[in-house]
Backbone as CSV, one residue per row, in Angstrom:
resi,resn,N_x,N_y,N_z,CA_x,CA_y,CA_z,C_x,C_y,C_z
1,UNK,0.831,-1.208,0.000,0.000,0.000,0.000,0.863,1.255,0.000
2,UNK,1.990,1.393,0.696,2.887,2.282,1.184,3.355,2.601,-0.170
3,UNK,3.900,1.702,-0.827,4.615,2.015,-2.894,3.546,2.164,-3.395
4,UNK,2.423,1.740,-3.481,1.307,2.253,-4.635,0.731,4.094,-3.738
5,UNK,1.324,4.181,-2.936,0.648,5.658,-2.424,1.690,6.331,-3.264
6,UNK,3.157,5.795,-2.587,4.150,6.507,-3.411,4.076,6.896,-4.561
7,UNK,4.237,5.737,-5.327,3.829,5.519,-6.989,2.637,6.480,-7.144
8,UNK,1.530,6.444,-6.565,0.541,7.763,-6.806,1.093,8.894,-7.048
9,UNK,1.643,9.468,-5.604,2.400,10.682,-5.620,3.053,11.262,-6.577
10,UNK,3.966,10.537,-6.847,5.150,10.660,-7.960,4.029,10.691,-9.275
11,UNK,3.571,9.961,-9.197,2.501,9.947,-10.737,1.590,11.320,-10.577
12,UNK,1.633,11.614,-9.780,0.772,13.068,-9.835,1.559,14.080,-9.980
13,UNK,2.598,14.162,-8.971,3.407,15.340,-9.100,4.156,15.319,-10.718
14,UNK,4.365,14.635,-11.029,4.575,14.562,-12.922,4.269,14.832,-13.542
15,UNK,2.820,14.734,-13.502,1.477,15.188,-14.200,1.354,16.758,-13.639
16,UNK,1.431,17.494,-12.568,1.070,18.495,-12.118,2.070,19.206,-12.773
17,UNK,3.668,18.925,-12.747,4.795,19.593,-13.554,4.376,20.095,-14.860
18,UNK,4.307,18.745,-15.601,3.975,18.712,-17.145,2.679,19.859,-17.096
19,UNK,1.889,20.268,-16.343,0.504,20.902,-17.055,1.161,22.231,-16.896
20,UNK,1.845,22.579,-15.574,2.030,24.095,-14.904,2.869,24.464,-15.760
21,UNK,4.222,23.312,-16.750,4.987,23.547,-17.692,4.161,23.889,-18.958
22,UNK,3.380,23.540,-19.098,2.491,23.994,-20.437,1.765,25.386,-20.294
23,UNK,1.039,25.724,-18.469,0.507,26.828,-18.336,1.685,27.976,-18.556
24,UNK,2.598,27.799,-17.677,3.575,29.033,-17.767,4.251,29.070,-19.212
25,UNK,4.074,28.523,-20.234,4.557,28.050,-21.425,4.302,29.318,-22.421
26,UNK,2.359,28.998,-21.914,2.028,30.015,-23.234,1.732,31.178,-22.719
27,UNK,2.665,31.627,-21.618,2.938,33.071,-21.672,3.426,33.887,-22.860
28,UNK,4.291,33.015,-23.866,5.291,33.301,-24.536,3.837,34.234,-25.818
29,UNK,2.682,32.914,-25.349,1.844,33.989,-26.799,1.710,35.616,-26.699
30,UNK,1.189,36.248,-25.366,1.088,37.371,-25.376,1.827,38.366,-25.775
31,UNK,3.278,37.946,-25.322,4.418,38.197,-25.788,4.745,38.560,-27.132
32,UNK,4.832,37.672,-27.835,4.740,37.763,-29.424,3.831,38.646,-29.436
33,UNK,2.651,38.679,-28.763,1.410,39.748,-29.523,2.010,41.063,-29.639
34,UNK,2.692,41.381,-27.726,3.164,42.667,-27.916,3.971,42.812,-29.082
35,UNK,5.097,42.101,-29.497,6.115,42.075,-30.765,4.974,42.674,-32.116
36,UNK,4.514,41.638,-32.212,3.648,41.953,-33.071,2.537,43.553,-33.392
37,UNK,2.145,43.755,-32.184,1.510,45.100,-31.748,2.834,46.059,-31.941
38,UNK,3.602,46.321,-31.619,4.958,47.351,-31.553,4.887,47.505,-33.285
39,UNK,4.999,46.602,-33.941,5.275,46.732,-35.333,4.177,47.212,-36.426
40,UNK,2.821,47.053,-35.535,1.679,47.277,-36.507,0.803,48.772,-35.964
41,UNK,1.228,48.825,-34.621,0.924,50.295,-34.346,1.705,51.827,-34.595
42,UNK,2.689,51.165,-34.717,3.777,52.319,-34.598,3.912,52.636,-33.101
43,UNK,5.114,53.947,-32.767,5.844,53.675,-31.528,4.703,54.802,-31.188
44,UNK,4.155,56.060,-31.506,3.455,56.584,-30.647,1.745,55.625,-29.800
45,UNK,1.275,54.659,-30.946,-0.203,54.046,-30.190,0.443,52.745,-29.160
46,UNK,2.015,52.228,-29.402,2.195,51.159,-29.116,2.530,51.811,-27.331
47,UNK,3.146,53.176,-27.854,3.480,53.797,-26.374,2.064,53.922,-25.170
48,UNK,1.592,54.104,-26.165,0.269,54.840,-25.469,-0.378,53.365,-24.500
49,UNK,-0.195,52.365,-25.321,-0.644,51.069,-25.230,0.186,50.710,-23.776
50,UNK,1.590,50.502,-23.993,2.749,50.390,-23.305,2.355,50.381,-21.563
51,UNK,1.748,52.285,-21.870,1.779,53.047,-20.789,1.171,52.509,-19.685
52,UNK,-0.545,52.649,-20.517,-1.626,52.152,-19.672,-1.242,50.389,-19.525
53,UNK,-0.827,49.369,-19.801,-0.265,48.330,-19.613,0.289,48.349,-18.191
54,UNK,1.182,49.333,-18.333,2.165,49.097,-16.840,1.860,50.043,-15.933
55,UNK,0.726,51.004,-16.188,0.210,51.593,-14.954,-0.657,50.772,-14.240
56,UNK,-1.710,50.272,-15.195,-2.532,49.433,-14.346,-2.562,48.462,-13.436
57,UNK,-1.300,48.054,-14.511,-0.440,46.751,-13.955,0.256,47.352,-12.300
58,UNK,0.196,48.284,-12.225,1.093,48.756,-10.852,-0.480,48.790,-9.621
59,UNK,-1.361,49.423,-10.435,-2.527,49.843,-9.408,-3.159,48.197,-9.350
60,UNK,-2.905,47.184,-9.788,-3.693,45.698,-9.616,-2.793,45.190,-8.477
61,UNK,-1.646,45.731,-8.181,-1.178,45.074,-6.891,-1.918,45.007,-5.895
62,UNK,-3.041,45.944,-5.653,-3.824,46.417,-4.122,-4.745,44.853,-4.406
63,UNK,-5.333,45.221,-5.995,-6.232,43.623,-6.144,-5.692,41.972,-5.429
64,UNK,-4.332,42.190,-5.596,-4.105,40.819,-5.534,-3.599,40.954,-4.025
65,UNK,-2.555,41.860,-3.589,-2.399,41.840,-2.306,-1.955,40.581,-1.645
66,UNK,-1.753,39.866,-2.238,-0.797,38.288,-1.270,-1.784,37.739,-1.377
67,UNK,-2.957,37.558,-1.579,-3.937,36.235,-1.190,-4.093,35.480,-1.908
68,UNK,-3.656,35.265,-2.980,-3.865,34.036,-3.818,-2.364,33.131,-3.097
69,UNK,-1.322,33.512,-2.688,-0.765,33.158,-1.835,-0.572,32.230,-1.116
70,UNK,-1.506,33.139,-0.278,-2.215,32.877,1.200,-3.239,31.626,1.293
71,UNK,-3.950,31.592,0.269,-5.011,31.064,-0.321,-3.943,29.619,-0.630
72,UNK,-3.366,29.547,-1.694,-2.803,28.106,-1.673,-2.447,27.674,-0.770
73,UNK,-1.206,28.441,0.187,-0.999,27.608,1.575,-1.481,27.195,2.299
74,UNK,-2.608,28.084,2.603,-3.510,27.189,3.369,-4.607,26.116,3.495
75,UNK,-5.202,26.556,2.013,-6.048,25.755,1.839,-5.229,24.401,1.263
76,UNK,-4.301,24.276,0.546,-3.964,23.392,-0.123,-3.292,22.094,1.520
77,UNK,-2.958,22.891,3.083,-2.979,22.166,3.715,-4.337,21.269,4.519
78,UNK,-4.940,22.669,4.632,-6.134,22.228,5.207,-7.505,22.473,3.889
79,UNK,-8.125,21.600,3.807,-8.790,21.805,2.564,-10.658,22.300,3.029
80,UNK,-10.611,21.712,4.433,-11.905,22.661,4.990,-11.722,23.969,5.892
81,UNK,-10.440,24.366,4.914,-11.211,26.226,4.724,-11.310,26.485,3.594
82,UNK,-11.677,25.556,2.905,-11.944,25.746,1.145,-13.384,27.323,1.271
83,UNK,-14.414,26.919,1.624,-15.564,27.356,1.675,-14.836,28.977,2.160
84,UNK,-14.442,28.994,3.829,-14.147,30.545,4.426,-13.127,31.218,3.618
85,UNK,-12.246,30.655,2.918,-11.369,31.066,2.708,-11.746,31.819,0.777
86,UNK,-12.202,31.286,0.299,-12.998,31.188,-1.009,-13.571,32.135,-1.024
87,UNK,-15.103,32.196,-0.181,-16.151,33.109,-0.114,-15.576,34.609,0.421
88,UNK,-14.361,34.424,1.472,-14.240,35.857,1.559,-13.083,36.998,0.854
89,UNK,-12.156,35.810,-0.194,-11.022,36.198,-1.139,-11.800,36.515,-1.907
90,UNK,-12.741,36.037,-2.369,-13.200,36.328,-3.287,-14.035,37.554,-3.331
91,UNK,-14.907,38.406,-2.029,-15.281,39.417,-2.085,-14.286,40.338,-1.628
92,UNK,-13.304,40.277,-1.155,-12.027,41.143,-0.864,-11.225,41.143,-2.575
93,UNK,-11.355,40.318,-3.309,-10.779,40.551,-4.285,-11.760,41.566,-4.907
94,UNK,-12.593,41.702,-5.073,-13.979,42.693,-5.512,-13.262,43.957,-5.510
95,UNK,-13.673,43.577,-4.110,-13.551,45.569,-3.142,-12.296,46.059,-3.831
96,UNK,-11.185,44.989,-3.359,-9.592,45.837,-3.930,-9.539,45.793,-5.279
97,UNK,-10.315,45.387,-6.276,-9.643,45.630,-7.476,-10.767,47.078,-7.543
98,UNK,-12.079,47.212,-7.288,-12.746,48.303,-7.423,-11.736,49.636,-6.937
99,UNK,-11.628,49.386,-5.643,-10.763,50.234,-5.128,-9.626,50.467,-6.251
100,UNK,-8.916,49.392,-6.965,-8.075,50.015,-7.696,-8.278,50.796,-9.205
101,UNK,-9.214,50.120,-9.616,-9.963,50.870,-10.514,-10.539,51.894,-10.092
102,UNK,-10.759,52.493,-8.677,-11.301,53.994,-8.447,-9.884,54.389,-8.740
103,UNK,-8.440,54.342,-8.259,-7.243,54.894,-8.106,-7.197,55.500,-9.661
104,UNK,-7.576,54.529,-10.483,-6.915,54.939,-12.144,-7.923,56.141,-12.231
105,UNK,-9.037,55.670,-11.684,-9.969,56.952,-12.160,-9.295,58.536,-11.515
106,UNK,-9.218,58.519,-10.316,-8.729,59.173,-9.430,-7.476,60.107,-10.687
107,UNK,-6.364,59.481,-10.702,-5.212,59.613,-11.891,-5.586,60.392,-12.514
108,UNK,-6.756,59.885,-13.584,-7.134,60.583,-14.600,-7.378,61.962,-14.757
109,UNK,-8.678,62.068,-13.225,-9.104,63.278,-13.273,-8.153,63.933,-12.854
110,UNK,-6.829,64.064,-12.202,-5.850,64.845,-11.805,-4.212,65.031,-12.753
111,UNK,-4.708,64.353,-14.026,-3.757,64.684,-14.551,-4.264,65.360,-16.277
112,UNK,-3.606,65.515,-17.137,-3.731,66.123,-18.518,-3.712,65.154,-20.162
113,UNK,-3.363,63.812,-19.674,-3.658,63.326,-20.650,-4.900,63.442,-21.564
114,UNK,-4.154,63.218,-23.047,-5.399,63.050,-23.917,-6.422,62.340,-23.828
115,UNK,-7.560,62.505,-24.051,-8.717,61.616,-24.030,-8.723,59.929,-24.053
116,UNK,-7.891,59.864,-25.524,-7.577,58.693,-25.889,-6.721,58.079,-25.080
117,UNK,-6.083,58.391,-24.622,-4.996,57.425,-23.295,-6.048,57.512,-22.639
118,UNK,-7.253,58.376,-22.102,-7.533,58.194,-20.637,-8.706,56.626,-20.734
119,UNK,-9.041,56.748,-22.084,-9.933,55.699,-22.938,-9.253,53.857,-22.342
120,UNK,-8.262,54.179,-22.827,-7.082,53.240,-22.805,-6.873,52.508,-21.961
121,UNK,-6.594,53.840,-20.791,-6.166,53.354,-19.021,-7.548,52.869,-18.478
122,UNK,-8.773,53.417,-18.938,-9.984,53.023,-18.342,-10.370,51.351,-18.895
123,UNK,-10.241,51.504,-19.866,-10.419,50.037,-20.839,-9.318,49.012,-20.027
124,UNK,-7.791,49.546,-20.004,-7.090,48.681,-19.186,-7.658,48.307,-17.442
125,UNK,-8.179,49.078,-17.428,-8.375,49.139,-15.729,-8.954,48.062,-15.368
126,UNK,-10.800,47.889,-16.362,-11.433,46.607,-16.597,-10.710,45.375,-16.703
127,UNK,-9.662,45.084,-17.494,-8.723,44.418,-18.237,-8.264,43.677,-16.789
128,UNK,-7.220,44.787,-16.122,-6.443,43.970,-14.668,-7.665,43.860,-13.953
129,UNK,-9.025,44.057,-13.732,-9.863,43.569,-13.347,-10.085,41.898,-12.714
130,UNK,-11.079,41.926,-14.597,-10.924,40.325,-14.637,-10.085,39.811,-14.557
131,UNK,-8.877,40.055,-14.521,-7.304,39.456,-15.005,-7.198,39.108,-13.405
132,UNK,-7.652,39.969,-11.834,-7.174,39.403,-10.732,-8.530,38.366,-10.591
133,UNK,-9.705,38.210,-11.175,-10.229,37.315,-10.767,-9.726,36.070,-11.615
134,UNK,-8.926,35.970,-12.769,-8.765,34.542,-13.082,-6.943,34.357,-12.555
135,UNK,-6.576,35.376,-12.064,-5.603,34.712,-11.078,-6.310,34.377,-9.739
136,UNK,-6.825,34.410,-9.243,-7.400,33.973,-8.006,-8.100,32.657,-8.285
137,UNK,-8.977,32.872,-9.601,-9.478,31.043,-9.902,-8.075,30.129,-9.798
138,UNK,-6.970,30.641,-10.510,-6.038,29.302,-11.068,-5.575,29.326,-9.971
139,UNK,-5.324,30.067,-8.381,-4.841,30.239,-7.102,-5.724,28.677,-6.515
140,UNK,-6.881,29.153,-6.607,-7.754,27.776,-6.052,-7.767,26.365,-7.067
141,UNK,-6.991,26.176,-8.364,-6.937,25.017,-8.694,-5.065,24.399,-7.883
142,UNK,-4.419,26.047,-7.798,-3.356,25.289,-7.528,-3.593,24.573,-5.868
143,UNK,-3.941,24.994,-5.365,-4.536,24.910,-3.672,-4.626,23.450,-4.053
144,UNK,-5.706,22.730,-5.168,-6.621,21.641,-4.635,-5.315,20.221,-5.818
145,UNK,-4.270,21.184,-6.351,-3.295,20.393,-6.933,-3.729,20.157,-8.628
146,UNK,-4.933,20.642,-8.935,-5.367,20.635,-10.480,-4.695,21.697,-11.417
147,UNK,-3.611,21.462,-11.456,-2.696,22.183,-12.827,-2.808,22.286,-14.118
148,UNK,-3.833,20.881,-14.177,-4.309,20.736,-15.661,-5.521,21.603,-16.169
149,UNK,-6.356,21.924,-14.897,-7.360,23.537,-15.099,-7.003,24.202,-14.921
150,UNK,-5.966,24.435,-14.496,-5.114,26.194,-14.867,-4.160,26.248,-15.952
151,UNK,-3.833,25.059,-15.999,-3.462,24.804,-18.103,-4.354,25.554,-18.765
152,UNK,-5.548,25.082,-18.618,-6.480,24.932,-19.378,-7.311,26.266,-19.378
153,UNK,-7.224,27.030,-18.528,-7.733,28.518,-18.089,-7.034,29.661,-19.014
154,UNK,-5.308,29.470,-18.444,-4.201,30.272,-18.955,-4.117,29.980,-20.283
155,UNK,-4.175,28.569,-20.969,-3.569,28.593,-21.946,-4.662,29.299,-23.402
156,UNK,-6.072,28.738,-22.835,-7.131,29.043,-23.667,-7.603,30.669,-23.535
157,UNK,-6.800,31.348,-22.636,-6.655,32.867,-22.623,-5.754,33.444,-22.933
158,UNK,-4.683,32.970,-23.275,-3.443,33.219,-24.150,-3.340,33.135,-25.162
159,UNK,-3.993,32.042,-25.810,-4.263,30.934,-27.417,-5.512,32.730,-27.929
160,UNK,-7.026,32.426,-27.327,-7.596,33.377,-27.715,-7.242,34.560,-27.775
161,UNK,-6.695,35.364,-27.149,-5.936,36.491,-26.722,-4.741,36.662,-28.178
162,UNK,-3.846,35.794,-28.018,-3.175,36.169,-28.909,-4.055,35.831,-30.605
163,UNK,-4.791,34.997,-30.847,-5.177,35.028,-31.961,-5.959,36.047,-32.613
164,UNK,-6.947,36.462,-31.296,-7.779,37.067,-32.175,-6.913,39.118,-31.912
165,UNK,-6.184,39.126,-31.181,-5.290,40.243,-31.119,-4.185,40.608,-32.542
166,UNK,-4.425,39.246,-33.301,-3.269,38.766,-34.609,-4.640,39.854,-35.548
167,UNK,-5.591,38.788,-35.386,-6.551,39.056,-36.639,-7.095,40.731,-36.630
168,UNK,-7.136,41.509,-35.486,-7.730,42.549,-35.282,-6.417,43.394,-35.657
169,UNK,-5.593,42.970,-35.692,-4.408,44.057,-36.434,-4.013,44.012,-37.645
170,UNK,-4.489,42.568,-38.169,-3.810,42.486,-39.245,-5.005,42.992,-40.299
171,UNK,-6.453,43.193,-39.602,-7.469,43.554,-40.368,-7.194,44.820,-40.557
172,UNK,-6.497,45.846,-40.177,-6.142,47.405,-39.860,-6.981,47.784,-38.563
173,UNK,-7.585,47.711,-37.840,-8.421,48.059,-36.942,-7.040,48.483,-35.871
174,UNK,-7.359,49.528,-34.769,-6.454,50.535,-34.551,-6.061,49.598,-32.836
175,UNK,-5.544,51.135,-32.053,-5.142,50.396,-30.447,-6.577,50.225,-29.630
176,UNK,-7.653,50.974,-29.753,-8.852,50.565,-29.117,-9.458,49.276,-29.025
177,UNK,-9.323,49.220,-30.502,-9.685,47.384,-30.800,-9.287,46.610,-30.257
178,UNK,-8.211,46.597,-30.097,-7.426,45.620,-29.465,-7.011,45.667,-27.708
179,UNK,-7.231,46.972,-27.791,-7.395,47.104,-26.251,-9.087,46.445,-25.589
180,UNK,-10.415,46.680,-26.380,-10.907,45.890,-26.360,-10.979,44.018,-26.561
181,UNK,-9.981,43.953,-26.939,-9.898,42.370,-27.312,-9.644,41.288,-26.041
182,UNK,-8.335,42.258,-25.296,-7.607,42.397,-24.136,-9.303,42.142,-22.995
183,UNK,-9.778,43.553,-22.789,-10.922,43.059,-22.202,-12.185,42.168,-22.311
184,UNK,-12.629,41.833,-23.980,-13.513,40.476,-23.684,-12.782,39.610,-23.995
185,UNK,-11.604,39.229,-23.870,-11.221,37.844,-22.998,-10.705,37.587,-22.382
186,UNK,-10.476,38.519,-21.224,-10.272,38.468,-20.436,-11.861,38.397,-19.184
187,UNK,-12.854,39.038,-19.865,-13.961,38.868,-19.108,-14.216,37.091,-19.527
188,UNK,-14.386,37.033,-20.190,-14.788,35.724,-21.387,-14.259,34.497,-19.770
189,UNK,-12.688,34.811,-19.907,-11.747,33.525,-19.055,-12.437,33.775,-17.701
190,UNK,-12.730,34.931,-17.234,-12.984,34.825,-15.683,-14.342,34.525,-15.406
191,UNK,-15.301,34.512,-16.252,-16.375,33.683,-16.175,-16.220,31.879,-16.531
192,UNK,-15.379,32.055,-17.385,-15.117,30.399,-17.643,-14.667,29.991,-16.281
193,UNK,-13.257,30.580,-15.583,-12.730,30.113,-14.710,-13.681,29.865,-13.068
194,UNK,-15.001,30.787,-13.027,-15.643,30.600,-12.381,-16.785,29.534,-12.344
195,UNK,-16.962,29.564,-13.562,-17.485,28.073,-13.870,-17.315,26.705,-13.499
196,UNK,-15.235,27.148,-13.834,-14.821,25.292,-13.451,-15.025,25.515,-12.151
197,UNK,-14.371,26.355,-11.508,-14.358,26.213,-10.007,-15.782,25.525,-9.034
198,UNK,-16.869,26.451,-10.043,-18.230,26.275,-9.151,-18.503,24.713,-9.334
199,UNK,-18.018,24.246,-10.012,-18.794,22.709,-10.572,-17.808,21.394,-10.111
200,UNK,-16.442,21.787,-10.054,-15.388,20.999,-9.985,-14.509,20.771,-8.340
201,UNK,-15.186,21.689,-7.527,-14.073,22.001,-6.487,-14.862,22.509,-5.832
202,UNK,-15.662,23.742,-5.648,-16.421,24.224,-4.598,-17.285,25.845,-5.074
203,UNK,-18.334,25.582,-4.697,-19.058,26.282,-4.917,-18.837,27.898,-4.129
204,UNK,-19.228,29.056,-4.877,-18.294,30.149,-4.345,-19.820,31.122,-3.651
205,UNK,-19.335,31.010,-2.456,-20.796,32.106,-1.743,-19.590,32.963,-1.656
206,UNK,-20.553,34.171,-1.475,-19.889,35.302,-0.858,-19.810,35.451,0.776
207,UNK,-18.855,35.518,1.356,-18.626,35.556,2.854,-18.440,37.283,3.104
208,UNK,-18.625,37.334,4.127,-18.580,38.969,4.751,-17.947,38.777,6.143
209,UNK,-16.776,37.930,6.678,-16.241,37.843,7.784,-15.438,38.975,7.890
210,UNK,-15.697,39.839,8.561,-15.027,41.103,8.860,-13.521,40.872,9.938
211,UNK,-13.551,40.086,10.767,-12.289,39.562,11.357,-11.545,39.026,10.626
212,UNK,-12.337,37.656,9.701,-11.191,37.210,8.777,-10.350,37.757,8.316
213,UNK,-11.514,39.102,7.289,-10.495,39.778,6.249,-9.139,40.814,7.200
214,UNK,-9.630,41.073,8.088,-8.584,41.762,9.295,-7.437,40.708,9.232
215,UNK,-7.873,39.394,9.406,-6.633,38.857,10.002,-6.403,38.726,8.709
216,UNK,-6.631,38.328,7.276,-5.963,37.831,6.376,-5.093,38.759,5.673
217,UNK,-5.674,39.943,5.893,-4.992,41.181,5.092,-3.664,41.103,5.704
218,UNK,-3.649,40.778,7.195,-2.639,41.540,8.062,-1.678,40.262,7.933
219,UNK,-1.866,39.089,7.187,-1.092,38.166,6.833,-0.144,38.142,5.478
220,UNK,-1.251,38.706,4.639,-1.016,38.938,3.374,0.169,40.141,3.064
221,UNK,0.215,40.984,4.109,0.822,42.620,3.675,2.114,42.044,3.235
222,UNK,2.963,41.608,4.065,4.375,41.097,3.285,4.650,40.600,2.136
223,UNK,3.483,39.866,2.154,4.033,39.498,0.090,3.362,40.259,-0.766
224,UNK,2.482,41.167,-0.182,1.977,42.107,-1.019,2.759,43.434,-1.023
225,UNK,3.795,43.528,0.040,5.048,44.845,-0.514,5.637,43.728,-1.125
226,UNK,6.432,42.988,-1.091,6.946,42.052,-1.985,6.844,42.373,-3.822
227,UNK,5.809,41.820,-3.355,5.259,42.257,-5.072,4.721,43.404,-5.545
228,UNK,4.990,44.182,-4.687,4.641,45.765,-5.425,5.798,46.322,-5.379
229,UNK,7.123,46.050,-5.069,8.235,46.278,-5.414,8.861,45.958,-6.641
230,UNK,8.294,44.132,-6.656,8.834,43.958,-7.518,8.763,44.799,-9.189
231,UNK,7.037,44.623,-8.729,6.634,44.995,-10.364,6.665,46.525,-10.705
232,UNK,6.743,47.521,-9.467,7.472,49.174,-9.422,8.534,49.062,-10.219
233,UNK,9.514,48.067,-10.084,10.810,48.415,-9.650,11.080,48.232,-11.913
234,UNK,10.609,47.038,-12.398,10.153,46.862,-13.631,9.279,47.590,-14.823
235,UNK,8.094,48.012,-13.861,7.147,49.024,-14.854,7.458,50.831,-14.062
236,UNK,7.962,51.042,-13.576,8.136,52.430,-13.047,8.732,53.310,-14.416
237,UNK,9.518,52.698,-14.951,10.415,53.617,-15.910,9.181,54.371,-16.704
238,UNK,8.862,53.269,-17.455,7.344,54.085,-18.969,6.639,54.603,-17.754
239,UNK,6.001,54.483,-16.349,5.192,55.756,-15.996,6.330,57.039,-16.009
240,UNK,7.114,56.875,-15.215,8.046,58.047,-15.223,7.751,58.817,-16.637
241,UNK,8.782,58.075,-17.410,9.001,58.530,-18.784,7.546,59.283,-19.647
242,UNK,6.373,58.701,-19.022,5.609,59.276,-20.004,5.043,60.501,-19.000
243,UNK,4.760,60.535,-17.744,4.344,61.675,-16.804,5.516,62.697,-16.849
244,UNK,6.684,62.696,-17.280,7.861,63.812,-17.608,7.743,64.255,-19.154
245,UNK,7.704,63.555,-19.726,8.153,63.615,-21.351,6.548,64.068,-21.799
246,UNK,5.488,63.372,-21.589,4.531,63.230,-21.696,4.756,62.764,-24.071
247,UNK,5.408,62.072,-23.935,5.745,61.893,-25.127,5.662,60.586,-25.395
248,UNK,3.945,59.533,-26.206,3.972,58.312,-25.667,5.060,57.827,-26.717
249,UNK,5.686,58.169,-27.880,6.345,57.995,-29.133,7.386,56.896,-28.464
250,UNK,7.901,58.421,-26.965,9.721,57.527,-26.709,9.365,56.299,-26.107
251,UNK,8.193,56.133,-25.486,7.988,54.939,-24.539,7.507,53.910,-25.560
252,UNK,7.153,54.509,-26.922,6.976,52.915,-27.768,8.527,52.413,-28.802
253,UNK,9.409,53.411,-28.318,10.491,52.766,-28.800,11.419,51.492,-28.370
C-alpha cells in the first residue's frame, strides 16, 4: 500500500509539472502579440498602449495583495477552509480591485492626458480587473493540486488572446480594438474560470467575515510589498518617462 501511495504521488506530481509547464509556457503567446503590436501600431499608439499596460499593472497590486498566496498555503494544507477562505477572497478581491480601478480613475481626473490614453487606461483598468479574478481562480486550482485547469484557463486565454489580437491588427483596426480584445477575454476567461471552479471544487458564496479579512490582510501585507516592489521596480520607468516627457512615441520605442 505504502509504494502504490508513493507511486501515486510521484505519478501526480509529474502530471502536475507537465501541465504548470504547459501553463507558464504560453505566456510566450502574449508576448509575441506585444512584438507583433509594436510593429503594426507604430511607436506613438504602441506607447500609449505600453503606458496604460504598466500603470494598471502597478494599481492591480492592491487587487491581488498576497492572497492568492495565502489562499494556496492554506487551503492546499487544510482543505476545509476551502468554503471561508474562497467566499471571503473572493469578495475582498472585488472591493480591492474596485478600489483600484477607483485609483486609475482618481489619476485621470488629476492629470492632462489626452482623451484617448484616458480611454485606454480606463479600458485597461477593466482588463487587470478580470485578469485578478482569473488569477485567483487558477490560485484555487493550484490549492486543490489541479494544474491541468489552470493549463487549461491560462492557456485558452493566451491561445484566444493572442489570436484574435493577430486578426484585429492584421485587419487594420487601430489600439482601441485591441485594447478591447484584451478586455472580452479576459472577461470571457474569468467567467469560464468561475465556472470550473463552481462545478469541480467548490461552490463560491460570498462571505462577509469582517475579522477574517482583518486577520488575512494583516497576513497577506508582506508578500503584497513584496510584489509591489517587484513589479514598481520593472514598470516604473514608462510611468516616469511618459508623466515627464509626456511623449507616448519615446515609450513605444
Amino acid at each position: 500500500m505504502r509504494n502504490v501511495s508513493k507511486g501515486g504521488l510521484v505519478n501526480r506530481a509529474k502530471r502536475n509539472i507537465f501541465y504548470k509547464f504547459l501553463s507558464e509556457s504560453s505566456r510566450i503567446l502574449p508576448a509575441l502579440l506585444f512584438v507583433y503590436t509594436a510593429r503594426k501600431l507604430g511607436d506613438e499608439n504602441f506607447g500609449k498602449l505600453s503606458f496604460a499596460y504598466s500603470f494598471t499593472g502597478i494599481c492591480i497590486i492592491v487587487a491581488d495583495f498576497g492572497l492568492n498566496t495565502i489562499l494556496i498555503r492554506n487551503v492546499s494544507r487544510h482543505k476545509e477552509l476551502t468554503s471561508e477562505y474562497i467566499g471571503n477572497i473572493f469578495v475582498l478581491k472585488i472591493i480591492l480591485s474596485l478600489i483600484s480601478v477607483s485609483g486609475i480613475g482618481l489619476f485621470v481626473l488629476f492629470t492632462d492626458y489626452p482623451s484617448e490614453v484616458i480611454t485606454i487606461l480606463v479600458i485597461f483598468g477593466g482588463v487587470m480587473f478580470f485578469k485578478a479574478l482569473v488569477d485567483f481562480f487558477c490560485a484555487i486550482f493550484n490549492a486543490y493540486e489541479r494544474m491541468d485547469k489552470e493549463a487549461f484557463l491560462k492557456g485558452t486565454n493566451h491561445i484566444v488572446l493572442f489570436l484574435s489580437g493577430i486578426v484585429v491588427l492584421t485587419m487594420g483596426f487601430g489600439l482601441f480594438s485591441l485594447a478591447n480584445v484584451f478586455l472580452i477575454v479576459y472577461l470571457i476567461s474569468s467567467i469560464i474560470g468561475f465556472y470550473i471552479v463552481y462545478m469541480s471544487i467548490a461552490k463560491i458564496r460570498p462571505c462577509f467575515n469582517l475579522k477574517f479579512w482583518k486577520f488575512i490582510l494583516r497576513e497577506s501585507l508582506p508578500l503584497a510589498l513584496a510584489v509591489a516592489f517587484t513589479v514598481i521596480y520593472f514598470k516604473i520607468d514608462v510611468i516616469m518617462l511618459s508623466l515627464i516627457r509626456g511623449d507616448n512615441s519615446e515609450i513605444g520605442w
